[in-house]
N, C-alpha and C positions, 0 to 999 in steps of 0.2 A: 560677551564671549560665550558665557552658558549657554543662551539662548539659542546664538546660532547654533552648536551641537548639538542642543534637545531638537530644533526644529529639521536640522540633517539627519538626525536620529527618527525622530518619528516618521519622516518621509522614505526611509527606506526601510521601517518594519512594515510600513503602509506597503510599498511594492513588494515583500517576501511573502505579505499575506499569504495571495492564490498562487503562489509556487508552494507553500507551506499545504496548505490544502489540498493542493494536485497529487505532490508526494504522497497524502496520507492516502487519498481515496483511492492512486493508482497503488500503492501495500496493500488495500484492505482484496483487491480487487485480483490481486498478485495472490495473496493467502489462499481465496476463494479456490480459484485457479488448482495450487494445487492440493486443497483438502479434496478436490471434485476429482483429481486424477488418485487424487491413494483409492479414493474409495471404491474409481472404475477397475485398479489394478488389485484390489481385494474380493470384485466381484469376477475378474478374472480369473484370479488365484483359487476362486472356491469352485467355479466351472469347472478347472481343470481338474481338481481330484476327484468329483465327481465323475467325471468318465473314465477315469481309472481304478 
């Protein structure tokens, strides 16, 4: 009886693997995203007082 469950159990942390993966690298990729938009809207932000 165990076995069966350890062997249904391991065969679906085996297939969560690259969903697990895909999550993390498509977050890190997400973060990047928008640390790159503050930073455009910071170099915005300082143009503008600049010309006033």
């Amino acid at each position: 009886m165990y076995r069966i469950v350890l062997i249904i159990f391991i065969i679906y942390v085996i297939v969560q693997i690259p969903f697990v993966i895909k999550a993390y690298l498509g977050r890190r990729k997400y973060r990047q995203k928008i640390k790159d938009g503050e930073r455009a809207n910071q170099r915005l932000m300082k143009e503008n007082k600049d010309k006033k």
